[in-house]
N, C-alpha and C positions, 0 to 999 in steps of 0.2 A: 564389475565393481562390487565384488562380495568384500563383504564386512567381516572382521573378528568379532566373537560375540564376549569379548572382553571389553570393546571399546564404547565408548556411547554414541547411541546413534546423533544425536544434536551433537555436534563438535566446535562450531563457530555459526553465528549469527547467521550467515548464507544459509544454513541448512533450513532452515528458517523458509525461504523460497521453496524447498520440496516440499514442504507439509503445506504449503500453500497452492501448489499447482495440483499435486494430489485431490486437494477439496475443488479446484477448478476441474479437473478430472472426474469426479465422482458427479458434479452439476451434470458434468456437460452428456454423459448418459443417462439422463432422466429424461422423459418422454416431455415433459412440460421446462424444462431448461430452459432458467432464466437468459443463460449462455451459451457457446457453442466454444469449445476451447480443444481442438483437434490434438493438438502438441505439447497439451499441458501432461499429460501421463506420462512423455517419452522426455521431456525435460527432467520432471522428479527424481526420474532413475528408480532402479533396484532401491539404494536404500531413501528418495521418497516415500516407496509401498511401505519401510520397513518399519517409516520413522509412524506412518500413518498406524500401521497394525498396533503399534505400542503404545498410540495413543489412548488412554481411559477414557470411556467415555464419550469417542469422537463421534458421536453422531449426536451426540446433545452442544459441540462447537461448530459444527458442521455450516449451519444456519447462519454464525456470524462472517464465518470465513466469506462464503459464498455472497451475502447481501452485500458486506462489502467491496468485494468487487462490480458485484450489480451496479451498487451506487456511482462507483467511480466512473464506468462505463457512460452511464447516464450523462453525467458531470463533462464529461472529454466528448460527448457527441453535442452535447450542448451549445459546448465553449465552440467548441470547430462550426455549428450552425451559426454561428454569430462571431465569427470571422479569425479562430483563433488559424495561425499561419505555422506553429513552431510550438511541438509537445515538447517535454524535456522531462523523462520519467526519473527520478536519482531514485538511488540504491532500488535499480529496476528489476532486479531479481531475474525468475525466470517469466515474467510477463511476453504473452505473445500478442499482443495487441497490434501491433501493426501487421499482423500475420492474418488475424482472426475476426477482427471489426471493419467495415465498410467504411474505409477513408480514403478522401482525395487522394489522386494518385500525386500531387503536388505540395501535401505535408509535409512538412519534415519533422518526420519523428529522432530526437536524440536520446537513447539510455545510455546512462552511466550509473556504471559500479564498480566491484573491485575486478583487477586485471584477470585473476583467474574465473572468478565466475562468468563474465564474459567470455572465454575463452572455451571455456564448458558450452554457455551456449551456444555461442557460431559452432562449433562439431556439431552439435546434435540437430539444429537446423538446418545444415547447406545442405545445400539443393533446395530450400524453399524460397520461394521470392514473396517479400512482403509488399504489401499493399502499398503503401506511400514507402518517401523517402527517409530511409533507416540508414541511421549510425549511429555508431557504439562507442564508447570512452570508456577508458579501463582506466579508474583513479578512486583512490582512498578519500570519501567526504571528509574523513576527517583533516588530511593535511589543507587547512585554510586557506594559505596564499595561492595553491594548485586550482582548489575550487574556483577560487575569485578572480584568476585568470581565466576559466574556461570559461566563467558563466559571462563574464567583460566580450569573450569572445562571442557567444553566441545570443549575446542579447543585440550582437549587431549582426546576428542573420536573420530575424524575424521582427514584423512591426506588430505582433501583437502573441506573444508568449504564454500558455501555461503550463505550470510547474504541476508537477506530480510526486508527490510522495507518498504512496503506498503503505506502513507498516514497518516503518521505518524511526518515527519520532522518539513512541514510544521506550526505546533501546538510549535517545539520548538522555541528557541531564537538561533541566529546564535552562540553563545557562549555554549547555551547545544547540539547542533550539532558538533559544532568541540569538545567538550568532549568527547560526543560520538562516532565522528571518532574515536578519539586518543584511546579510551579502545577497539573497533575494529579492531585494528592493532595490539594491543600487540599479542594476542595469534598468533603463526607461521601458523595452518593450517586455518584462516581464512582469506582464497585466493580470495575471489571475494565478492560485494556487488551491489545488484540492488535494487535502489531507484526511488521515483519521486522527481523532482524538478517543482518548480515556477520561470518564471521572476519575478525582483519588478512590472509591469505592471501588471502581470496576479496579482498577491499577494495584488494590490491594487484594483481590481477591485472585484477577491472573498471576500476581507474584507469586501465592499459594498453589498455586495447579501446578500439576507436573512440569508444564511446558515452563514455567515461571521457575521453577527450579531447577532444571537444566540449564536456561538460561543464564543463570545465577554462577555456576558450576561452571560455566565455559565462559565467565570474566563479562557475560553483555547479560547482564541486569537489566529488568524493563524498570524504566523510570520515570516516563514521562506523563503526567496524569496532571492538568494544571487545575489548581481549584478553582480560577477562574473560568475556565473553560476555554472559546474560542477568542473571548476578550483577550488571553494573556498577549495575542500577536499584534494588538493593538499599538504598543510602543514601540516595537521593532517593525511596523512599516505596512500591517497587514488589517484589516478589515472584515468581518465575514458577512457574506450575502445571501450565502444560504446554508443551513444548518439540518442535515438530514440524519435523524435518527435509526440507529441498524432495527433498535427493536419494533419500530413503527416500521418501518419498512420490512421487516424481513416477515410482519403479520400481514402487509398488503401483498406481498407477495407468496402467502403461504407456507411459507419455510417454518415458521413453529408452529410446538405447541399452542391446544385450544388454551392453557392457563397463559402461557406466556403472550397469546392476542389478548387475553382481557387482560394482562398488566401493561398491554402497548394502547389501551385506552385511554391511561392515564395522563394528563396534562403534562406536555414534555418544554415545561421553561428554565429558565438560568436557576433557579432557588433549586429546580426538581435533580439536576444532573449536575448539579455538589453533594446531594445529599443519596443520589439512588446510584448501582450500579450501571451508569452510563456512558456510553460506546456511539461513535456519529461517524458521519463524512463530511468535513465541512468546506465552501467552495470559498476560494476569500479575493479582495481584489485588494489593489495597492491602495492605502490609508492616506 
């Protein structure tokens, strides 16, 4: 999978999943790893290393990549201790989570994304058998009535659902996010959702980073930064019940800078994350 060095290595939004597994890659060789991600390096590919080496500065982003997944981890072994029956990871990227975390052999884990990246990942994992029960959907979130068929379908295979969105929001408009709430609520058993959000701060400040200008340049703009924060899911059907901070978390867990723990000292309420660059995981149930 060699590259011309004519072309850019971010191409579409997916590429997006290799700089991400790459950072799940780089945790999971550290002797105190938060994680263990066996298959995150071999999913990246070739131009995951390429897209990571080009990255400025990637080991001052390093910290958020990784806590966020920390968190999300946290959040899915949670929900599952307390009775969730049916993950449904969208735009799942190259997540190996049903490969790599200690889950009921009687889950049913669903990812959906788009039909080629799926198809990228079954090659590079067969022959592995994951932990619980794994299927795949290869579908465009964006086409609306295809979603809201599948999710009608699969809100009547489990009585108690959480939704996962990963790194994904961010990419839409605050207008296809609350859509997407809203077709998230319809089905009854889809009982809980963990996301990440941006401040407008942080949202303006990754637009400026290289990665925020590639993105820009290959048509998927990050946009999604609400100034209200987790309230904005409030009238499209969603609630949040816990609201976990990456900078407070990524200092409990060591991952930064001694400056960046005494700025995670600092009082983390609604006034603080409109006004500061602000980054979470947040878990939310139906409103």
């Amino acid at each position: 999978m060699a590259d011309s060095d004519s072309q850019p290595l971010i191409r579409h939004i997916s590429d997006t999943a290799r700089l991400a597994a790459m950072y799940r890659a780089l945790e999971s060789e550290h002797p105190d790893a938060l994680f263990r991600d066996p298959f995150a390096r071999r999913l990246a590919g070739i131009r995951g290393e390429q897209i990571l080496d080009a990255t400025p500065k990637r080991s001052r982003h390093e910290w958020a990549w990784v806590t966020r997944t920390y968190l999300f981890d946290r959040f899915i072994t949670q929900q599952i201790q307390q009775g969730v029956d049916l993950v449904v990871n969208l735009a799942a990227g190259l997540d190996a989570r049903p490969y790599r975390m200690p889950l009921p052999q009687a889950l049913q884990w669903v990812e959906i994304d788009l039909p080629k990246l799926i198809a990228w990942k079954q090659e590079m994992l067969a022959g592995e058998t994951p932990v619980c029960r794994l299927e795949r959907i290869g579908l465009d979130l964006a086409d609306v009535e295809a979603r809201r068929r599948v999710f009608d379908q699969l809100g009547r295979r489990g009585t108690r659902a959480l939704i996962v969105t990963e790194g994904i929001l961010i990419y839409l408009s605050s207008e296809e996010v609350a859509s997407l709430a809203q077709d998230l609520a319809r089905p009854p058993a889809f009982q809980r959702w963990a996301l990440d959000l941006s401040s407008p701060v942080l949202l303006r400040m990754i637009q400026k980073d290289q990665l925020g200008q590639q993105m820009d340049r290959v048509a998927s703009p990050m946009k999604f930064g609400p100034p209200e924060g987790p309230a904005f899911f409030q009238p499209h059907g969603w609630r949040a019940v816990d609201v976990q901070a990456l900078l407070k978390a990524g200092a409990q867990v060591k991952r930064v800078s001694l400056f960046m723990r005494l700025l995670a000292k600092l009082p983390d309420t609604e006034r603080s994350r409109r006004s500061r660059p602000w980054g979470g995981v947040c878990l939310m149930e139906r409103a």
